[in-house]
PDB file of N, CA, C and O in Angstrom:
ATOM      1  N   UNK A   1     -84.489  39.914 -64.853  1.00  0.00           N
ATOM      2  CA  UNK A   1     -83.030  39.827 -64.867  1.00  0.00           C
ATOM      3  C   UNK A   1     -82.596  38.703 -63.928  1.00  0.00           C
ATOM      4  O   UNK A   1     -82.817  38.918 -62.736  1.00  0.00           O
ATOM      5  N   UNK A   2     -82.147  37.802 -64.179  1.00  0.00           N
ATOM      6  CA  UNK A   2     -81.377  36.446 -63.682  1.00  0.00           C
ATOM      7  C   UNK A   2     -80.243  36.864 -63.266  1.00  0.00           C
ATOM      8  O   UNK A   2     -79.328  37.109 -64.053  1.00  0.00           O
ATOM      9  N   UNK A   3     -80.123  37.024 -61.819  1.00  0.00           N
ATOM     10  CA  UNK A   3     -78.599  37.168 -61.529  1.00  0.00           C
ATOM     11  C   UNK A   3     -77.597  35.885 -61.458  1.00  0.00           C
ATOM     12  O   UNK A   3     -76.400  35.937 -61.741  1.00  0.00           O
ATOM     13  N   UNK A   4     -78.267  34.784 -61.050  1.00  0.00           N
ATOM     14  CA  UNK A   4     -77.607  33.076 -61.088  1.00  0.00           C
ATOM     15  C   UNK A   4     -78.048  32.980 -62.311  1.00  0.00           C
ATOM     16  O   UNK A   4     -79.170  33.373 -62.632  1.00  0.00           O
ATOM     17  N   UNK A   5     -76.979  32.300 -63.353  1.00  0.00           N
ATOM     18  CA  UNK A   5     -76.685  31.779 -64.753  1.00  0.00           C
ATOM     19  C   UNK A   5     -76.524  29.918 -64.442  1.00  0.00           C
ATOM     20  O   UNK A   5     -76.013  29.428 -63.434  1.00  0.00           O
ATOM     21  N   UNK A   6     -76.901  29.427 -65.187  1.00  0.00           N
ATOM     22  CA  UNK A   6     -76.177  28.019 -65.275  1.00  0.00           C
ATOM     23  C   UNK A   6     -75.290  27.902 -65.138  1.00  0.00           C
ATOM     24  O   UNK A   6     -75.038  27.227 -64.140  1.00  0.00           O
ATOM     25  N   UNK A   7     -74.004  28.439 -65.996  1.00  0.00           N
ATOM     26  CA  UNK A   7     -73.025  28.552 -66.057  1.00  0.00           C
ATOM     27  C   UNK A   7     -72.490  28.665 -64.494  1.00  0.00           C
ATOM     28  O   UNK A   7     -71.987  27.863 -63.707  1.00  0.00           O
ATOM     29  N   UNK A   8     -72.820  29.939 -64.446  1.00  0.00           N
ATOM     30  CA  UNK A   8     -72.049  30.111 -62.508  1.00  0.00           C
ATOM     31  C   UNK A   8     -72.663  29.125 -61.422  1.00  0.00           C
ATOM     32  O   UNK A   8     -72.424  29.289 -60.225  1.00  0.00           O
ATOM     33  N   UNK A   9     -73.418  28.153 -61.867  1.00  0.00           N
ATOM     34  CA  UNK A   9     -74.054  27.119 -60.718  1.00  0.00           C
ATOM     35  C   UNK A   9     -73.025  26.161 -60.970  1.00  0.00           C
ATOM     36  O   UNK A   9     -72.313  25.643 -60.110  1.00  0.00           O
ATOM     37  N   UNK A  10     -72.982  25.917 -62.435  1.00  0.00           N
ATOM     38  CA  UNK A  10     -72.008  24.784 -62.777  1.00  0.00           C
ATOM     39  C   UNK A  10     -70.914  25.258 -62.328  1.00  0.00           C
ATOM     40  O   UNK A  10     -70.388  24.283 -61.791  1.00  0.00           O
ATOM     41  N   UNK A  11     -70.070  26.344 -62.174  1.00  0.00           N
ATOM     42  CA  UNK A  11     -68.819  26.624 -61.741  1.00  0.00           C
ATOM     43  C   UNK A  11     -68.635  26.425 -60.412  1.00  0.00           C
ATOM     44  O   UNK A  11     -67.655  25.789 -60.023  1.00  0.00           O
ATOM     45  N   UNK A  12     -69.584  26.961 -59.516  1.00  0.00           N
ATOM     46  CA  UNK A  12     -69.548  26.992 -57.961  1.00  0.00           C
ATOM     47  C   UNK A  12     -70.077  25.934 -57.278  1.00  0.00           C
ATOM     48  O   UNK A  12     -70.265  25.888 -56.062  1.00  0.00           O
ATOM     49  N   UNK A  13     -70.349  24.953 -58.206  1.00  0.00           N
ATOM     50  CA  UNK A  13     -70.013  23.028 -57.581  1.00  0.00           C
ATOM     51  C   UNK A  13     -69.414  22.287 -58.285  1.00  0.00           C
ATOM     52  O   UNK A  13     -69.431  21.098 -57.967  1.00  0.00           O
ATOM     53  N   UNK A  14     -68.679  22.693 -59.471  1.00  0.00           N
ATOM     54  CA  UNK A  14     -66.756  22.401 -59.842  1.00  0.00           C
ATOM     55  C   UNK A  14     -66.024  22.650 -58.570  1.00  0.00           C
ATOM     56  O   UNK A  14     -65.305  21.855 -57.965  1.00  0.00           O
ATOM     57  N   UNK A  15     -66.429  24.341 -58.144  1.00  0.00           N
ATOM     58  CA  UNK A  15     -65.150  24.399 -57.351  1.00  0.00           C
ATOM     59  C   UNK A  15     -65.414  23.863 -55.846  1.00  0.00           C
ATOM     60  O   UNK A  15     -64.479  23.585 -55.095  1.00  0.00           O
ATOM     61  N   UNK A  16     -66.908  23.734 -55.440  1.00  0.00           N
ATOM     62  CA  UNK A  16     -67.008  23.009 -54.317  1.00  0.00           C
ATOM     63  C   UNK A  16     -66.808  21.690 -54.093  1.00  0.00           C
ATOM     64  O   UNK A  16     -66.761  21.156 -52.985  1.00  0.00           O
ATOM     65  N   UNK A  17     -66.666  21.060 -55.355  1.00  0.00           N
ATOM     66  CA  UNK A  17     -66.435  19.615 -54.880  1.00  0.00           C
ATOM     67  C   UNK A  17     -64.759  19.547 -55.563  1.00  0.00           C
ATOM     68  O   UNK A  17     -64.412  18.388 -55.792  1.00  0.00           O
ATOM     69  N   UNK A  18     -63.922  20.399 -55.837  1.00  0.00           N
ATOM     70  CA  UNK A  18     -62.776  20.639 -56.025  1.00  0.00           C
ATOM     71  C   UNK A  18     -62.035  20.845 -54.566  1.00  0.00           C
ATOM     72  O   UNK A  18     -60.943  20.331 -54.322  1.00  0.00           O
ATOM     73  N   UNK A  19     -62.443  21.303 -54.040  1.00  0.00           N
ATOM     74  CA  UNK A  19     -62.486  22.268 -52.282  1.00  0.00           C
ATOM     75  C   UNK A  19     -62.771  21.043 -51.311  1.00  0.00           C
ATOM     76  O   UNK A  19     -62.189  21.060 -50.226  1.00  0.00           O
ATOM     77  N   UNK A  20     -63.696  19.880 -51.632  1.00  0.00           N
ATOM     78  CA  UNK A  20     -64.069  18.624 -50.689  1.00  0.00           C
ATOM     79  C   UNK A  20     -62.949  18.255 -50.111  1.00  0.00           C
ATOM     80  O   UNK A  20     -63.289  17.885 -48.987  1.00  0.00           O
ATOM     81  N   UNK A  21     -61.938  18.152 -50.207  1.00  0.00           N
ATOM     82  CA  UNK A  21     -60.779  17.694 -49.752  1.00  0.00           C
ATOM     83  C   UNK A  21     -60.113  18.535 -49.092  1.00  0.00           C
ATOM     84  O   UNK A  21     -59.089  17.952 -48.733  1.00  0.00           O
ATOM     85  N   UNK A  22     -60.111  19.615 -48.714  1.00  0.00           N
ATOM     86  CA  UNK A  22     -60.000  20.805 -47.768  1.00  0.00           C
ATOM     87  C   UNK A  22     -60.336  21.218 -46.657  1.00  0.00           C
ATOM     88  O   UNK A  22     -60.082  22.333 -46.200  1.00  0.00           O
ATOM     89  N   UNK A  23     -61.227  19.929 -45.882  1.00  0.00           N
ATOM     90  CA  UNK A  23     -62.171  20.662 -44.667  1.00  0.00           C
ATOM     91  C   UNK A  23     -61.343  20.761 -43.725  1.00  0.00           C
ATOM     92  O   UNK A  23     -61.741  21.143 -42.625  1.00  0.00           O
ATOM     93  N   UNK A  24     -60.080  20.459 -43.925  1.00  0.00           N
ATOM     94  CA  UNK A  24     -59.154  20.914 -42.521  1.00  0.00           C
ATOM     95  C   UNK A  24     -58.518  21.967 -42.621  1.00  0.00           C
ATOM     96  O   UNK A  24     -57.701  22.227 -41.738  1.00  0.00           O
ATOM     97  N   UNK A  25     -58.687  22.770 -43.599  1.00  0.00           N
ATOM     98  CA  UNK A  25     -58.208  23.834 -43.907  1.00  0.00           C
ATOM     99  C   UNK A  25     -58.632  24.427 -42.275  1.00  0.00           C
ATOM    100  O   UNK A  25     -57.927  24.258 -41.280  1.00  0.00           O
ATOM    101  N   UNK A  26     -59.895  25.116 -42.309  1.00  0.00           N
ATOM    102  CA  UNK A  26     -60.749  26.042 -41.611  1.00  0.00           C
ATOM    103  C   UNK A  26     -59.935  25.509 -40.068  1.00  0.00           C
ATOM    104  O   UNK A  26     -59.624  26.295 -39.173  1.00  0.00           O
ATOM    105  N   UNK A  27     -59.762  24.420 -40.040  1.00  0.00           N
ATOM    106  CA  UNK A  27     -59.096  24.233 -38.619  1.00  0.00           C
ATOM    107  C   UNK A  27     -57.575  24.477 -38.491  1.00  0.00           C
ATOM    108  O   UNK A  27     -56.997  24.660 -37.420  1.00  0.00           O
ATOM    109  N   UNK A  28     -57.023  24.458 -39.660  1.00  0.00           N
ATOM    110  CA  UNK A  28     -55.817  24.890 -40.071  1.00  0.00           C
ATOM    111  C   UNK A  28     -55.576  26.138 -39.395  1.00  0.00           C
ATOM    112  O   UNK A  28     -54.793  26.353 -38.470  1.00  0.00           O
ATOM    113  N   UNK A  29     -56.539  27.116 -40.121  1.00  0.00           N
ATOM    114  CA  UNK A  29     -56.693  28.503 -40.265  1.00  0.00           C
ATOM    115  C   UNK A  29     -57.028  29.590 -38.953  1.00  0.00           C
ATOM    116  O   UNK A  29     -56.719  30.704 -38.530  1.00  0.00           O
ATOM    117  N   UNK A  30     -57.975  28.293 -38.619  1.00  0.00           N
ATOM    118  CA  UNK A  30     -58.097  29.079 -37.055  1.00  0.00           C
ATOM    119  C   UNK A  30     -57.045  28.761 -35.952  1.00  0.00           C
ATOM    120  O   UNK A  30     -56.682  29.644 -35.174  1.00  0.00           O
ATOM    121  N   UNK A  31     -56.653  27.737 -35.903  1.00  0.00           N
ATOM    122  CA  UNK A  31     -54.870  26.999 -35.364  1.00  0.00           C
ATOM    123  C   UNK A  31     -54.205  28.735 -35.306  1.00  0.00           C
ATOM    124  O   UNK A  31     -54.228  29.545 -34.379  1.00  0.00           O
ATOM    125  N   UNK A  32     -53.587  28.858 -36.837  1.00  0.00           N
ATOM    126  CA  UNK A  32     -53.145  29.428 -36.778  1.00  0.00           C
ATOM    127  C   UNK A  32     -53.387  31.453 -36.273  1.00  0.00           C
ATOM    128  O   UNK A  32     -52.728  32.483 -36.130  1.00  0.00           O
ATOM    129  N   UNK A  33     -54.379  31.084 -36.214  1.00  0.00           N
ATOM    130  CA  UNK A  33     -54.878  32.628 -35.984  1.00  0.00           C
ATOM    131  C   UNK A  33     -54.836  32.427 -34.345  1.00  0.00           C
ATOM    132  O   UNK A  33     -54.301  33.315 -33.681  1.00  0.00           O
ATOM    133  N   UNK A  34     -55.246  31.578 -33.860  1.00  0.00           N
ATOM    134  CA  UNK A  34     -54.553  31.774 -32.376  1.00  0.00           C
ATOM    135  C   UNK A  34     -54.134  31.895 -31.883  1.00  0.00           C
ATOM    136  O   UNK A  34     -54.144  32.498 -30.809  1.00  0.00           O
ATOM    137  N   UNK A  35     -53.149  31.053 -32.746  1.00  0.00           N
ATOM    138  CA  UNK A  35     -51.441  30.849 -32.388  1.00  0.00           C
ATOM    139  C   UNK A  35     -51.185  32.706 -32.718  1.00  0.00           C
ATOM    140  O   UNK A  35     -50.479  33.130 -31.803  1.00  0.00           O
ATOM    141  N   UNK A  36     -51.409  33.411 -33.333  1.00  0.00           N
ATOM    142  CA  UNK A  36     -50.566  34.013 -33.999  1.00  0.00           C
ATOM    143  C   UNK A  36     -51.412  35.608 -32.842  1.00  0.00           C
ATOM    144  O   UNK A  36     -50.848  36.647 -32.501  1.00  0.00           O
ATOM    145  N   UNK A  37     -52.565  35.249 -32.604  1.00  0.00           N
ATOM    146  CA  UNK A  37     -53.073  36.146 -30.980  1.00  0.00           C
ATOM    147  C   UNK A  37     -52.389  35.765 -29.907  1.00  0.00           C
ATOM    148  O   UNK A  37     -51.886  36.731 -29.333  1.00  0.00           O
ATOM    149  N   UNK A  38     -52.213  34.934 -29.505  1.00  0.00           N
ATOM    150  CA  UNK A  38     -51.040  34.668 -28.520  1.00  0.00           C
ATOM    151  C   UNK A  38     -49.936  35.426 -28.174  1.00  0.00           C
ATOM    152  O   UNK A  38     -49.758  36.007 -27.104  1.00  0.00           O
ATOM    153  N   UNK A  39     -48.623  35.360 -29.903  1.00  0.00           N
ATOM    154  CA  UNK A  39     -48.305  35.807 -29.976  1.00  0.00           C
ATOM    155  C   UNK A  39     -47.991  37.027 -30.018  1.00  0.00           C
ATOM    156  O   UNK A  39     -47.023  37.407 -29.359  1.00  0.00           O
ATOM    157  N   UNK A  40     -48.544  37.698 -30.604  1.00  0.00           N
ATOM    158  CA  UNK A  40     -48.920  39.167 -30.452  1.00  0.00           C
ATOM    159  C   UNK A  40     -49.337  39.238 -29.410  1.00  0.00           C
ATOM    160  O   UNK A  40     -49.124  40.441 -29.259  1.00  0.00           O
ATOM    161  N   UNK A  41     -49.850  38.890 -28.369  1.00  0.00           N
ATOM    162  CA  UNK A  41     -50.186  39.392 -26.442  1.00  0.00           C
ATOM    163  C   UNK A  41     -49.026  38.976 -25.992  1.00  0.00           C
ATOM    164  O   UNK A  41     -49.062  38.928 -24.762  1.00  0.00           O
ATOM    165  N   UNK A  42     -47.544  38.503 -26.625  1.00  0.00           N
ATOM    166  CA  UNK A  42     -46.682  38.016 -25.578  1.00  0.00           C
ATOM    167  C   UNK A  42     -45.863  38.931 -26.162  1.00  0.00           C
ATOM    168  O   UNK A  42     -45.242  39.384 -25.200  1.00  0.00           O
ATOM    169  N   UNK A  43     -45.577  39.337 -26.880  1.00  0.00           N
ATOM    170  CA  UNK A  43     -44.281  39.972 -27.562  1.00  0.00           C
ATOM    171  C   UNK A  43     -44.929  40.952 -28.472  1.00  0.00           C
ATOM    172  O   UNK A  43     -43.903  41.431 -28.956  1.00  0.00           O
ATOM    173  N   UNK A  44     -45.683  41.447 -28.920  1.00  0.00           N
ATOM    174  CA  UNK A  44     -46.632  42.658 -29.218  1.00  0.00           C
ATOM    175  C   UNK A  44     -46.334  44.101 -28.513  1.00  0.00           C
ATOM    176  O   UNK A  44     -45.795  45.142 -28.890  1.00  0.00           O
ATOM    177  N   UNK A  45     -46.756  43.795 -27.684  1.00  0.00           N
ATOM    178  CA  UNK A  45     -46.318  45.113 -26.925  1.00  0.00           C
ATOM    179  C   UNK A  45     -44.750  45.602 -26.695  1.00  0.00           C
ATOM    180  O   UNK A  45     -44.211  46.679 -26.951  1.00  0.00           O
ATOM    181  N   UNK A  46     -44.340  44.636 -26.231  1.00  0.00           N
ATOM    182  CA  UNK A  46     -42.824  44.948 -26.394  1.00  0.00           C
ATOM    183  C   UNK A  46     -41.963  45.235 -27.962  1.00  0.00           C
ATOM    184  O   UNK A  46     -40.907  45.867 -27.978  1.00  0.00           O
ATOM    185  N   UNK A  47     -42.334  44.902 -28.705  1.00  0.00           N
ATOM    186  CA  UNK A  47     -42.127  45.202 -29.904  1.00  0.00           C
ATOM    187  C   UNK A  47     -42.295  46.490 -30.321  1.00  0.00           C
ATOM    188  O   UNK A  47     -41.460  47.127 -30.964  1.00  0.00           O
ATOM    189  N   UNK A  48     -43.789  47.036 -29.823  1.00  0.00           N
ATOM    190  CA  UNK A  48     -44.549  47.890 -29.904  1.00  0.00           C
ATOM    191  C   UNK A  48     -43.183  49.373 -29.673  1.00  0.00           C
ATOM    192  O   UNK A  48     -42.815  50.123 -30.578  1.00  0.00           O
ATOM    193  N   UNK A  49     -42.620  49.407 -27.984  1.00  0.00           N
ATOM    194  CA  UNK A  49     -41.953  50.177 -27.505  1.00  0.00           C
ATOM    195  C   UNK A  49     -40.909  49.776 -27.228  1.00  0.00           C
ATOM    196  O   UNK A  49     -40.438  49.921 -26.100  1.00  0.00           O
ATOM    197  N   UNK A  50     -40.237  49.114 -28.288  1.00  0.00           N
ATOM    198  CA  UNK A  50     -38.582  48.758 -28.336  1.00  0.00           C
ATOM    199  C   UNK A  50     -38.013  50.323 -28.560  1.00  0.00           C
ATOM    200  O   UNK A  50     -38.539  51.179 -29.271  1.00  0.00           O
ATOM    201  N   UNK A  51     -36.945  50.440 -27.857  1.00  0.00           N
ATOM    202  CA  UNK A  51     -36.347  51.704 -28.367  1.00  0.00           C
ATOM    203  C   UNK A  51     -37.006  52.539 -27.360  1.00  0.00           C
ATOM    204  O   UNK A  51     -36.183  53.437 -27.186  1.00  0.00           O
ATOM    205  N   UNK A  52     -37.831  52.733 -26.729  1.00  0.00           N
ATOM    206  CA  UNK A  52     -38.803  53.445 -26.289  1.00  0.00           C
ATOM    207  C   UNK A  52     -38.059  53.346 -24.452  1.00  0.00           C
ATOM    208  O   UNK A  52     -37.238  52.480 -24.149  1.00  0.00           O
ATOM    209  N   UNK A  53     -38.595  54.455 -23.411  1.00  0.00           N
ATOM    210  CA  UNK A  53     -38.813  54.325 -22.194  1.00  0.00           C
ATOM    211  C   UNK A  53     -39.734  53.917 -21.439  1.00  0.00           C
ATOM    212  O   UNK A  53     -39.634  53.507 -20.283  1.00  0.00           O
ATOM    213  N   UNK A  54     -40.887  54.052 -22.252  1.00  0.00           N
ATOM    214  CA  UNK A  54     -42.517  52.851 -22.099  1.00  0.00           C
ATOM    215  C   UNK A  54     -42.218  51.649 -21.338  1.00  0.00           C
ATOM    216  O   UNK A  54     -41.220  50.936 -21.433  1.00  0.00           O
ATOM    217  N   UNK A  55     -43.264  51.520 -20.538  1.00  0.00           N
ATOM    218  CA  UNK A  55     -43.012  49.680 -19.933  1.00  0.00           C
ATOM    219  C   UNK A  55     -44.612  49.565 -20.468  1.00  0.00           C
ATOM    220  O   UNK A  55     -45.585  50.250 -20.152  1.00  0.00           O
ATOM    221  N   UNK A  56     -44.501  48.454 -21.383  1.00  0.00           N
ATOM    222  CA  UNK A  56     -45.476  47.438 -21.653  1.00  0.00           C
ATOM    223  C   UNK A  56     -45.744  46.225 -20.564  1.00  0.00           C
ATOM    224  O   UNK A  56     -45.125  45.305 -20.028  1.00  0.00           O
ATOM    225  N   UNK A  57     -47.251  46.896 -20.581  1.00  0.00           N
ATOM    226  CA  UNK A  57     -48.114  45.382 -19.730  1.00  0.00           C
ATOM    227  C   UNK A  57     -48.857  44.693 -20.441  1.00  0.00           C
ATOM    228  O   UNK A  57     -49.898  45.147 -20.914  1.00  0.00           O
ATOM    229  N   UNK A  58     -48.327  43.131 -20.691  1.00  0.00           N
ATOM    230  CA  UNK A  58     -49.229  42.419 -21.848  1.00  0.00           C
ATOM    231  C   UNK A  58     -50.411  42.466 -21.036  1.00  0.00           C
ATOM    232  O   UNK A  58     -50.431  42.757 -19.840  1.00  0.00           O
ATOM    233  N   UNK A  59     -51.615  42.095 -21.909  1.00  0.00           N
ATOM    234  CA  UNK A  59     -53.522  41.499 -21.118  1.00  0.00           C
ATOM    235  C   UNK A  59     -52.732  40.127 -20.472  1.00  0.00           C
ATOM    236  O   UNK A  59     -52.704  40.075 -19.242  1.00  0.00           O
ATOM    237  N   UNK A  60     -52.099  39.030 -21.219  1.00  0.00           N
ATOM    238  CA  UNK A  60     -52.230  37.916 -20.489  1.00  0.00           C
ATOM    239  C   UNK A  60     -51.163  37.900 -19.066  1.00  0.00           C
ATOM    240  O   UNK A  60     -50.023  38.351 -19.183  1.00  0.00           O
ATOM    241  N   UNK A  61     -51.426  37.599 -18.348  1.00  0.00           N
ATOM    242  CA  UNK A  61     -50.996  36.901 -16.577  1.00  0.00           C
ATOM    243  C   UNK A  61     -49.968  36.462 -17.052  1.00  0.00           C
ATOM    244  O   UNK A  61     -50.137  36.042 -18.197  1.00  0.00           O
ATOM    245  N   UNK A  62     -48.946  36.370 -16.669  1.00  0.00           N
ATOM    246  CA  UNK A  62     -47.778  35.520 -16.716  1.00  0.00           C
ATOM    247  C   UNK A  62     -46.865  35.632 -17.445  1.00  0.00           C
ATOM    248  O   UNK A  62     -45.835  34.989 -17.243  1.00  0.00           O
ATOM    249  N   UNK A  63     -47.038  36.762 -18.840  1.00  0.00           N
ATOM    250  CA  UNK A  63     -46.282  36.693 -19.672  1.00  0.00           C
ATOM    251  C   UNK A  63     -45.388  37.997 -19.435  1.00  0.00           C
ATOM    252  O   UNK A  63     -44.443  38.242 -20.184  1.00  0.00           O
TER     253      UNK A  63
END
């Protein structure tokens, strides 16, 4: 039983060299996922217990 076909080799270097022009994606992607941990440690918690009598302590220093 052949689980790789021709067919699906030929498809999955269509779409990889379709995708060549993308390698900044991944830096895109992680940019934004940082950015977006940050966020959430600055205003996360407080969000968290709006409404609330809770005092939130973010992890990061300063914020």
């Amino acid at each position: 039983m052949k689980i790789v076909n021709a067919q699906f080799v030929k498809d999955f270097r269509a779409e990889a060299e379709r995708q060549k022009d993308f390698t900044n994606s991944f830096w895109r992607q992680l940019a934004v996922i940082l950015v977006a941990i940050i966020i959430i440690q600055a205003v996360g918690p407080f969000v968290v217990l709006w409404g609330t009598n809770l005092v939130a302590h973010p992890l990061l220093p300063g914020f």
